[in-house]
LUMZA-98431 format. One line per 2 residues: for each residue y negated, z, x negated of N, C-alpha, C. Coordinates in Angstrom, 3 decimals. Layout:
<sites>
Y/Z/X/Y/Z/X/Y/Z/X  ... $
</sites>
This chain:
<sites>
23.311/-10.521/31.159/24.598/-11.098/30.824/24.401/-12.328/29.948  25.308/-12.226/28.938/24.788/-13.780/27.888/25.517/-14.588/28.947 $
25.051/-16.059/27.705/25.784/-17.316/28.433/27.023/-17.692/27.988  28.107/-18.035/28.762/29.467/-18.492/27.922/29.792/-19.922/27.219 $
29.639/-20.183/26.508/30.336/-21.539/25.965/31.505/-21.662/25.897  31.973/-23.045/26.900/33.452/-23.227/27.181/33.831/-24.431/25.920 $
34.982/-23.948/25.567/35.317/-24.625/24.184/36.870/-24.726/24.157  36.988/-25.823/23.789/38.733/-26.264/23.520/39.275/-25.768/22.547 $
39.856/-24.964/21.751/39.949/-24.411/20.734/41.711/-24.793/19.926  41.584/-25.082/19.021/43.082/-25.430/18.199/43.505/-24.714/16.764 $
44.181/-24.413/16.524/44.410/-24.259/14.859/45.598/-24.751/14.673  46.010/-24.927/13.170/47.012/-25.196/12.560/47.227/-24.216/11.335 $
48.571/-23.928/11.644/48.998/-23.076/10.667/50.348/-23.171/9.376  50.548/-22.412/8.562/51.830/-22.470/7.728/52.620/-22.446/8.594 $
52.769/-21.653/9.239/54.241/-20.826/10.199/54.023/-19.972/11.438  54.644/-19.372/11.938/54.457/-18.691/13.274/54.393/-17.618/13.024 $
53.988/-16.502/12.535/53.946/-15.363/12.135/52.801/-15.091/11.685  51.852/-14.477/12.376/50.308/-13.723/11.683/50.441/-12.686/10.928 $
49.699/-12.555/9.662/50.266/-11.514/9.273/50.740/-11.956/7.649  51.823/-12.857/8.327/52.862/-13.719/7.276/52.209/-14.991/6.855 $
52.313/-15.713/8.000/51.690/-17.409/7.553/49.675/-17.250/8.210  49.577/-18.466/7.238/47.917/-18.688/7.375/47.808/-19.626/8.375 $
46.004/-19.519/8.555/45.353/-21.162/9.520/45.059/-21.619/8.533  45.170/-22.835/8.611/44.955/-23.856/7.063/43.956/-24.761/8.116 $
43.960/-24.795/9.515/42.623/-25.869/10.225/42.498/-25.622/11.807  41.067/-25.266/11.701/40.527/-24.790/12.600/39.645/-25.754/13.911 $
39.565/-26.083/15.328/39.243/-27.431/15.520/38.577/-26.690/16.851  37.019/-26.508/17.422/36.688/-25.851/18.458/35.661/-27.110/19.035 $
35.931/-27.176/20.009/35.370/-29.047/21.059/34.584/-27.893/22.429  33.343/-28.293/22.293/32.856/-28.121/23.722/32.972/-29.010/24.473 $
33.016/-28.126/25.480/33.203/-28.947/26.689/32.478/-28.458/27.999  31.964/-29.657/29.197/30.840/-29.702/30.231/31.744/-29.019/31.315 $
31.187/-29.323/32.627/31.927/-28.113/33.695/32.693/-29.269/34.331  32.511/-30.446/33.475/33.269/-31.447/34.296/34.581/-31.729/33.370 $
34.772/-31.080/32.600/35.938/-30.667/31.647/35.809/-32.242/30.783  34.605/-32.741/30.104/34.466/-33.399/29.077/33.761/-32.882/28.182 $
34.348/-33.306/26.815/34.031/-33.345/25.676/32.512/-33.338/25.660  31.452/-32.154/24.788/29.667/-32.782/24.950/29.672/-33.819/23.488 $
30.897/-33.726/22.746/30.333/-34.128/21.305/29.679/-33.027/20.291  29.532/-31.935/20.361/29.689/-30.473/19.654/30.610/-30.296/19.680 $
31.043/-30.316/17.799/32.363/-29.659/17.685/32.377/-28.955/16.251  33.056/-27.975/16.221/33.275/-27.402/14.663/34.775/-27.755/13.955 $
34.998/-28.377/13.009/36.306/-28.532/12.534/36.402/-28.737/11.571  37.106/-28.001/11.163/37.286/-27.607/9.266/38.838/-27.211/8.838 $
39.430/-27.761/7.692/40.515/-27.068/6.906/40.039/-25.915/6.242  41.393/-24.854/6.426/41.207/-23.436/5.434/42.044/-23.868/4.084 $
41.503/-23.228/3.343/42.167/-22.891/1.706/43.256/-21.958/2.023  44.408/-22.681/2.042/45.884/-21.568/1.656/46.059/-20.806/0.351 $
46.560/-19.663/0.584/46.289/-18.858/-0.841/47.502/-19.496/-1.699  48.122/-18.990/-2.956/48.814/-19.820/-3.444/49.973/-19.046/-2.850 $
49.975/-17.639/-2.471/51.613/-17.252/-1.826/51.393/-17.597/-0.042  50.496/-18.485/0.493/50.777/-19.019/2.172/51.037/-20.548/1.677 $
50.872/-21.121/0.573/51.789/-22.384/0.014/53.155/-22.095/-0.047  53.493/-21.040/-0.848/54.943/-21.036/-1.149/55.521/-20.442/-0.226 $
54.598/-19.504/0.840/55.342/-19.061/1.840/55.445/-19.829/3.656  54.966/-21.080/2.848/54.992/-21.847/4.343/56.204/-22.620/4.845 $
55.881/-22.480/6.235/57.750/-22.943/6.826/57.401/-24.441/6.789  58.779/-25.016/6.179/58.745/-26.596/5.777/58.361/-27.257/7.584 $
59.064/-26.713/8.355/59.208/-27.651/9.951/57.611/-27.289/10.050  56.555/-26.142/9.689/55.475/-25.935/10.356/54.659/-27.297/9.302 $
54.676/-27.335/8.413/54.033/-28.412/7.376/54.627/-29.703/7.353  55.766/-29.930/8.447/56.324/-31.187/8.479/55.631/-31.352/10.012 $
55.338/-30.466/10.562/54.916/-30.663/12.136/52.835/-30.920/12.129  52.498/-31.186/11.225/51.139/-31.013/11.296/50.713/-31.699/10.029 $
51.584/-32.274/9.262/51.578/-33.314/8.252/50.619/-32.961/7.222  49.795/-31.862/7.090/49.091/-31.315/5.732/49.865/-30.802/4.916 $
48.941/-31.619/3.814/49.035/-31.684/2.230/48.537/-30.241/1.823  49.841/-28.695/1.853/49.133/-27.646/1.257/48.492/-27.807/-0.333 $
49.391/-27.840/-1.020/48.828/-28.083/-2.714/47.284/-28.745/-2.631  47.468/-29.625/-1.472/46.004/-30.359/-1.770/44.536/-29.517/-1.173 $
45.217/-29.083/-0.147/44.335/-27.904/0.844/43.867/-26.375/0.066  44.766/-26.482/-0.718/44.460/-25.476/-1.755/43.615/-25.585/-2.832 $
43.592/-26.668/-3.318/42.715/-27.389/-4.503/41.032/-27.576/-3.689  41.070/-28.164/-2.410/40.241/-28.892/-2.666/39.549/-28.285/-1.349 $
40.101/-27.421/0.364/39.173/-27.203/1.427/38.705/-25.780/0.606  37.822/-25.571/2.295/36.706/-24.160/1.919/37.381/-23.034/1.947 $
37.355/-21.850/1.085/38.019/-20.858/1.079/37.960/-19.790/2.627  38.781/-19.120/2.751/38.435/-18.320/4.876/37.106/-18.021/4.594 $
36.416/-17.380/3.526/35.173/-16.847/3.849/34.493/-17.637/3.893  34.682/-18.915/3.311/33.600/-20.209/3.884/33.393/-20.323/5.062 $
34.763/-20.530/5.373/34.760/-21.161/7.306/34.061/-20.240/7.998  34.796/-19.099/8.045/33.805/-17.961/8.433/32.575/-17.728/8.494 $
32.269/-17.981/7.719/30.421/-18.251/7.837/29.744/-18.968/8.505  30.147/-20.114/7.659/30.349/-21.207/8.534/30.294/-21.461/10.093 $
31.385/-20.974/10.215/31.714/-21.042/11.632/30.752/-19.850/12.625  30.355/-19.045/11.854/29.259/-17.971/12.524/28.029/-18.858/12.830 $
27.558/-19.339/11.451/26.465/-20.356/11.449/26.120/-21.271/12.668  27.502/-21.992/12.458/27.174/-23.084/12.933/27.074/-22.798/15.182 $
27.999/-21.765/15.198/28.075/-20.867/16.636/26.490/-20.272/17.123  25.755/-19.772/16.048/24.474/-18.875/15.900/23.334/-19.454/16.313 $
23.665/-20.541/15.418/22.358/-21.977/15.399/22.677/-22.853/16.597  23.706/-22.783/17.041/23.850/-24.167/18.633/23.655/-23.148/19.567 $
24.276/-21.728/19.546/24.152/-21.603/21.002/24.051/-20.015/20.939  23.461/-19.305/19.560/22.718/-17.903/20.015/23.907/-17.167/20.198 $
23.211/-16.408/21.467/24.731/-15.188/21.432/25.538/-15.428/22.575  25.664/-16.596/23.062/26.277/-16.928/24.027/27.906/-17.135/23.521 $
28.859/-16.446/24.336/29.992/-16.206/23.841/31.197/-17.325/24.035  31.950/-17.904/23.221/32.788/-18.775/23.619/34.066/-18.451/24.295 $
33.861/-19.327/25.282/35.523/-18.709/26.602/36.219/-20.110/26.119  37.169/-18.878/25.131/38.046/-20.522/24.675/39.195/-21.009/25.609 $
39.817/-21.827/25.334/40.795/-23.082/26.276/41.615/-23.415/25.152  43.091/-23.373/25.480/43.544/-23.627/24.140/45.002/-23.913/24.573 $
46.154/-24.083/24.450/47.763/-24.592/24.653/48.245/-23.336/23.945  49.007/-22.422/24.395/49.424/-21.228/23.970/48.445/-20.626/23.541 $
47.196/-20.449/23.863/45.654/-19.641/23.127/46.434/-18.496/23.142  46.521/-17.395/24.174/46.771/-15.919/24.319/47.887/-15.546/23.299 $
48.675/-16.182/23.582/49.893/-15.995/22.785/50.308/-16.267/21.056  49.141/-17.172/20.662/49.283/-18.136/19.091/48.422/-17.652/18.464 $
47.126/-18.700/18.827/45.819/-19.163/18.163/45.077/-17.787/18.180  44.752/-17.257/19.514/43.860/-15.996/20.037/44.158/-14.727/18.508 $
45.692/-14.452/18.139/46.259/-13.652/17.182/45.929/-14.101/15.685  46.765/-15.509/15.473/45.647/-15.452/14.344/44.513/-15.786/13.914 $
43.291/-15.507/15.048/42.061/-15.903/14.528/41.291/-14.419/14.915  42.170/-13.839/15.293/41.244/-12.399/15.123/41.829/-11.868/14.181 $
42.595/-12.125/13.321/43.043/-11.947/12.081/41.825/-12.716/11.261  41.969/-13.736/11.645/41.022/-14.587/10.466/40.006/-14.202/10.240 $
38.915/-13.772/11.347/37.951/-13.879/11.940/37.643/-12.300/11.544  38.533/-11.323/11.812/38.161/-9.483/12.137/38.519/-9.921/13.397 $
39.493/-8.296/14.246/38.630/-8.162/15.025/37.252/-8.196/16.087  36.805/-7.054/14.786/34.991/-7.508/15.166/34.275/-8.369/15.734 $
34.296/-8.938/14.923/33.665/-10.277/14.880/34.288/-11.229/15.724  35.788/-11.583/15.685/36.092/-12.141/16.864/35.345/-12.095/18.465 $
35.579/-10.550/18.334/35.566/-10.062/19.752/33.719/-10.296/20.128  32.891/-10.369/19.158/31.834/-10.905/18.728/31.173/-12.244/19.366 $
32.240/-12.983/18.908/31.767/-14.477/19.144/32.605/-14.963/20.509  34.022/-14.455/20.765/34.734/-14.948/21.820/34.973/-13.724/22.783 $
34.454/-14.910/24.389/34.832/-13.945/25.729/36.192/-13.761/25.390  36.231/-12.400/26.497/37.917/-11.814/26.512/38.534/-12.328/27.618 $
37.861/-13.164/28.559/38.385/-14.489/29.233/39.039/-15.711/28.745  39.943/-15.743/29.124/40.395/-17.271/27.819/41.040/-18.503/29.560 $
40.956/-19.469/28.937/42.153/-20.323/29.814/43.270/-21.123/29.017  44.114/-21.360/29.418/45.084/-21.022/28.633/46.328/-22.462/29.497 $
46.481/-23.475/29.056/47.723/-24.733/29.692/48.769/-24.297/29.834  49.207/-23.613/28.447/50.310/-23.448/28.967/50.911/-22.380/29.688 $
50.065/-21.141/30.045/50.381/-20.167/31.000/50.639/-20.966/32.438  49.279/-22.021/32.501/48.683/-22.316/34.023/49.914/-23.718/33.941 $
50.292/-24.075/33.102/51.602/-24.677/33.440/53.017/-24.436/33.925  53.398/-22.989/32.967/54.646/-22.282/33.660/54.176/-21.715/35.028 $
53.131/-21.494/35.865/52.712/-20.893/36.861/53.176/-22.129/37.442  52.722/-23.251/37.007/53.100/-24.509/38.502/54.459/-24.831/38.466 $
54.956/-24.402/37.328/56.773/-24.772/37.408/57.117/-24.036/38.365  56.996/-22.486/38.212/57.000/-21.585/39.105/56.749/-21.710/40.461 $
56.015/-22.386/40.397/55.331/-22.813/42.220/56.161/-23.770/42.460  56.891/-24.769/41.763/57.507/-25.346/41.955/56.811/-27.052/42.077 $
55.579/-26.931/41.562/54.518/-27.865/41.330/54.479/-29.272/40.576  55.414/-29.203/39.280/55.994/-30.134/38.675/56.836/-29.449/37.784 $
57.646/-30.168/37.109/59.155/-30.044/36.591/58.969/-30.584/35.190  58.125/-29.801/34.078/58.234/-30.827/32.931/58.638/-29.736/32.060 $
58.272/-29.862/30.676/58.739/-29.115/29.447/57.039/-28.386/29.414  56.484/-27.098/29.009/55.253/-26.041/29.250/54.385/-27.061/27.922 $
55.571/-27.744/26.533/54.938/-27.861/25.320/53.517/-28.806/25.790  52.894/-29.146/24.516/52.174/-29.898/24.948/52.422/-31.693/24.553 $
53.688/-31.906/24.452/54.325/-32.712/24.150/55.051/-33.386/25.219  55.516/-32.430/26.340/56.030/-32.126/27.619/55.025/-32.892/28.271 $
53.860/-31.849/28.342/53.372/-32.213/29.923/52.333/-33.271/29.662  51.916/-33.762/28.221/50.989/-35.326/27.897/51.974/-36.419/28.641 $
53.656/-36.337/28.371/54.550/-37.057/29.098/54.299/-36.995/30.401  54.386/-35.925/31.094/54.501/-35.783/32.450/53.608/-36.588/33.282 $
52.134/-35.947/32.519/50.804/-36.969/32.891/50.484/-38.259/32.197  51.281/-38.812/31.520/51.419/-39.741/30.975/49.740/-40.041/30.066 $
49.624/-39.172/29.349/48.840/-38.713/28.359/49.315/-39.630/27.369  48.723/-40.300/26.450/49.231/-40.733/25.375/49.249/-39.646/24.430 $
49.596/-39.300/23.861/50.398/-38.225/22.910/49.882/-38.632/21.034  48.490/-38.943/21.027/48.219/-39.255/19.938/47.047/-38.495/19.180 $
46.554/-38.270/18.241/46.574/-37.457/17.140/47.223/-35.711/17.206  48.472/-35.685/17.562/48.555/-34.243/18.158/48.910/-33.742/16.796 $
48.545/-32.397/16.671/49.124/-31.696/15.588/47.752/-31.713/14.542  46.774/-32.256/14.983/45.444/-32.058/13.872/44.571/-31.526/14.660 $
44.192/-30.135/14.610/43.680/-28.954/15.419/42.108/-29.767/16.144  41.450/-31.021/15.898/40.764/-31.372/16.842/40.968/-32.041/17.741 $
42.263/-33.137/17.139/43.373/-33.957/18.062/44.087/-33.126/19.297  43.921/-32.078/18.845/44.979/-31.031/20.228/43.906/-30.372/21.001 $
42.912/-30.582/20.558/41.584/-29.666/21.179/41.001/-30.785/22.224  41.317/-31.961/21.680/40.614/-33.202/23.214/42.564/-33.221/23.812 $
43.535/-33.078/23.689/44.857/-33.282/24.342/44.591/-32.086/25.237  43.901/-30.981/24.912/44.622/-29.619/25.754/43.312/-30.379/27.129 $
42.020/-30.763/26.775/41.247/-30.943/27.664/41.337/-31.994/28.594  42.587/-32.632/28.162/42.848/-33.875/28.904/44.148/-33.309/30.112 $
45.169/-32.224/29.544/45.962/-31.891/30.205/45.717/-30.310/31.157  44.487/-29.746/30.795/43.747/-28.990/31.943/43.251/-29.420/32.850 $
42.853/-30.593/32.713/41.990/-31.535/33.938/43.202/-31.803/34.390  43.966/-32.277/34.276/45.540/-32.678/34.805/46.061/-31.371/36.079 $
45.848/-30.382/34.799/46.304/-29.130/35.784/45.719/-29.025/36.603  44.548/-28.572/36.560/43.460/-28.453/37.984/43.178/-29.261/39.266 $
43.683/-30.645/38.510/43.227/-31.543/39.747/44.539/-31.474/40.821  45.974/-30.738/40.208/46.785/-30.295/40.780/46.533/-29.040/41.619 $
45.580/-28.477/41.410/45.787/-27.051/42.647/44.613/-27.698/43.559  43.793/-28.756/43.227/42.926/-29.118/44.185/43.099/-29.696/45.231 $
</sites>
């Protein structure tokens, strides 16, 4: 059985629609069994093509404050990152698979990065185990556990998280790891 690497995982995109809108920034944070940060991290902007510029939703580029025109000119094209991001996965930690952690992972990020990524190759580099805040958040509403909003805007409030660099895919990758420890120390 390989080994798993547990990793905070974020992206930022044009819009909500895979398929339709791009990841323009990609932000993956390991993390220890004591749910801190080791200081290994991969994080990079994607090159938007010139129709995921013109086809990006203004609220998604007003919510994450990147400069497309500029992201277009000037980050690494997907097949960079891609490599890249194989590379840099290959050389730290072999074939040990990453069990990502992420604020809507299953539902968002998980979709378009096996788009980004293949399939393949996704399924390649990442366990089909994920953990996931904001599932394990509507579960405690459900339980009746705490009473906040699932976002991750919500429950940094709830836990009185300061709520700062959010929306820059490494900034949300130390927020989701700050508000899983939150969660957990709740079922403990």
């Amino acid at each position: 059985m390989n080994e798993i690497l547990q990793a905070s995982i974020d992206i930022e995109t044009t819009g909500l629609n895979e398929g339709y809108h791009e990841m323009i920034e990609l932000a993956i944070t390991q993390f220890d069994d004591n749910l801190d940060p080791t200081g290994i991290k991969f994080v990079s902007y994607v090159k938007p093509s010139e129709r995921g510029v013109k086809l990006a939703e203004p609220k998604a580029v007003e919510c994450n404050g990147l400069d497309l025109e500029l992201l277009h000119r000037t980050a690494p094209t997907p097949s960079q990152v891609r490599y890249a991001l194989i590379q840099w996965k290959e050389e730290l930690f072999g074939s040990a698979k990453i069990m990502p952690l992420g604020h809507n992972f299953a539902s968002f990020d998980k979709v378009f990065l096996k788009l980004f990524m293949t399939p393949d190759i996704y399924n390649e580099m990442f366990d089909y185990h994920i953990r996931d805040t904001f599932v394990l958040a509507q579960s405690l509403i459900d339980a009746g556990k705490i009473k906040c909003s699932t976002s991750m805007h919500g429950l940094c409030d709830f836990f009185n998280i300061e709520y700062k660099n959010a929306h820059s895919a490494y900034g949300d990758t130390l927020l989701t790891l700050q508000v899983y420890k939150c969660l957990i120390n709740l079922l403990k």
